[in-house]
Every structure is written in structure tokens, then in C-alpha cells.
Residue, then its C-alpha position, 0 to 999 in steps of 0.5 A: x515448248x522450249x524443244x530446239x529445232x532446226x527449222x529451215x525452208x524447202x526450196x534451200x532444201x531442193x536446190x541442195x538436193x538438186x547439186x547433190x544430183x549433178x555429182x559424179x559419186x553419190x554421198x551423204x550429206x547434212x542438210x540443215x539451216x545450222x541453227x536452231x530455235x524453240x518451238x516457243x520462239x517459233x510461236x512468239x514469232x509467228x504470232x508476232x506477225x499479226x500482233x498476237x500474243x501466243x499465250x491468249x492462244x496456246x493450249x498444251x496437251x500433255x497426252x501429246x508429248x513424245x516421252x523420247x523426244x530429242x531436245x535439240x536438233x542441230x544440223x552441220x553442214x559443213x561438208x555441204x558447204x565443201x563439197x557442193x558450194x551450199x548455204x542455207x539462205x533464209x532467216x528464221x523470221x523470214x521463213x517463219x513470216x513466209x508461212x503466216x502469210x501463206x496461211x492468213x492468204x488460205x484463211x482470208x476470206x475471198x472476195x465474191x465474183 
């Protein structure tokens, strides 16, 4: 629960992607928001849309934890800001919020025609 995670939104990733295309020379690239959240603040959040508290919910189960897992992933992305103009452009709570109403739409149950 408290692993940092750099959370970020697929269509900044595409556009990047797509400047990473239009130069002339290929190169490498760290694509990242830069900023990183819990998975327990991911949770907090994303319950906190519905008005829910995540710990009514949460059940962990150890057999599932990675014993080498990485406590912090941060990206830089300093040299896609040089070089190609990009910059991550959502918030947290905007994507986090995005994808609970993308979820409570799927799950919603649908009128009858």
C-alpha cells in the first residue's frame, strides 16, 4: 500500500509517442508524469469520489505481494521537455477521477429499451 507510483494518463503518453515519431534521429526518452503517489493515496482517492471509505473495502493478501519490488518509481523527464516540447498535463485526481467514472459507467446498470 504505501509503494510510489507514477501514475499517468495514456493519451499524454500517445502524444509523446507521436512527437518522439516526427524527429529525424531516433532516441530514448523517460515518459512520466514526474510525480509520484501511493497506491494507498490512489485508493483513498479513487474512493473518495463515491464517498466511500477504502478500508470498508480492502482486503490484503500477502501471497500476492512481489518480495522484489521497487518502493519508488519516479520518472524525469527532463529531456522530453527539451528536446520535444512535452509536458505531462493532467492531475492525479483528474485521471484517478476519469477512470472511476469510466468504471461506474461500465458497471451502471443500463436502462431497458
Amino acid at each position: 500500500m504505501d509503494a510510489q507510483r507514477d501514475w499517468g494518463h495514456a493519451a499524454d503518453y500517445v502524444w509523446v509517442m507521436w512527437l518522439m515519431l516526427q524527429q529525424d534521429e531516433p532516441d530514448d526518452y523517460v515518459i512520466a508524469t514526474g510525480e509520484c503517489h501511493s497506491v494507498k493515496e490512489f485508493l483513498e482517492t479513487a474512493f473518495g469520489f463515491v464517498g466511500l471509505d477504502p478500508e470498508d473495502y480492502l482486503e490484503i493478501d500477502q501471497r500476492l505481494y512481489r518480495p522484489s519490488d521497487v518502493m519508488l518509481l519516479r520518472g524525469n523527464t527532463a529531456k522530453a521537455r527539451a528536446k520535444l516540447g512535452w509536458k505531462y498535463t493532467r492531475s492525479f485526481e483528474d485521471l484517478v477521477e476519469e477512470m472511476v467514472e469510466s468504471d461506474l459507467a461500465l458497471f451502471s446498470p443500463q436502462p431497458r429499451e
